[in-house]
Wavefront OBJ file of the C-alpha trace (Angstrom):
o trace
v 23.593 -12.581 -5.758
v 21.588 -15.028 -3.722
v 18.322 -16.655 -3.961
v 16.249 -17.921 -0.769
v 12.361 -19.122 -0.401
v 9.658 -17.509 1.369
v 7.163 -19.081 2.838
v 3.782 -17.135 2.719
v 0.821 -18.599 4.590
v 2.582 -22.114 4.049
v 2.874 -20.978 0.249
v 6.447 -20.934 -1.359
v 7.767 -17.964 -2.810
v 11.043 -17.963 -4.574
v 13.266 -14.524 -4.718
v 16.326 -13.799 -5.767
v 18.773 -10.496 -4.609
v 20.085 -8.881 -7.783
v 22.205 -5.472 -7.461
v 20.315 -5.166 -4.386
v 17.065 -5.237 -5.366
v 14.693 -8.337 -4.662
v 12.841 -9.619 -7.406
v 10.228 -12.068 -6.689
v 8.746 -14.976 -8.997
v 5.161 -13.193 -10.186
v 3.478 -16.478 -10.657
v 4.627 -17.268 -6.992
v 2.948 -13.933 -5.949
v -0.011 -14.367 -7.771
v -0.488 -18.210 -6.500
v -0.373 -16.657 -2.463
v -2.611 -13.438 -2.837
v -5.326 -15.188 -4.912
v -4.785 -18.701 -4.424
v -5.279 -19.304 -7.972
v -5.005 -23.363 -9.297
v -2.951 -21.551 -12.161
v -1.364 -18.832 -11.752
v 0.911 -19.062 -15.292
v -2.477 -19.210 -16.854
v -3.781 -16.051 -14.656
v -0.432 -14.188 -15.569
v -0.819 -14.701 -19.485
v -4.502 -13.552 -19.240
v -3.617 -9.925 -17.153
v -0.391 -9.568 -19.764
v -3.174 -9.889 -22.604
v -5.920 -7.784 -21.161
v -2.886 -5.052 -20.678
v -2.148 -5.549 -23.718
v -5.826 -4.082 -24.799
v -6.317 -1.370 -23.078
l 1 2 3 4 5 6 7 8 9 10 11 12 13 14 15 16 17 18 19 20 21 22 23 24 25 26 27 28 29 30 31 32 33 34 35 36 37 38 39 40 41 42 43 44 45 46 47 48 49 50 51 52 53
């Protein structure tokens, strides 16, 4: 297993290889494609609304 850091637009985003699949940090994901000032807080709030419908 090994982990290595993108770099997205000059945004860091940390992966990891597990049983050869990537997995990728969501907050990481959701900081480059929205450019969100908190992206843990933008995380919680789509795992709520989810949660509702």
């Amino acid at each position: 297993m090994g982990t290595k850091k993108l770099d997205s637009n000059a945004k860091e985003i940390r992966r990891t290889l597990h049983n050869k699949e990537w997995w990728f940090v969501v907050e990481d994901m959701v900081l480059a494609l929205i450019e969100s000032k908190d992206p843990k807080h933008f995380v919680q709030h789509m795992k709520q609304a989810s949660r509702h419908s």
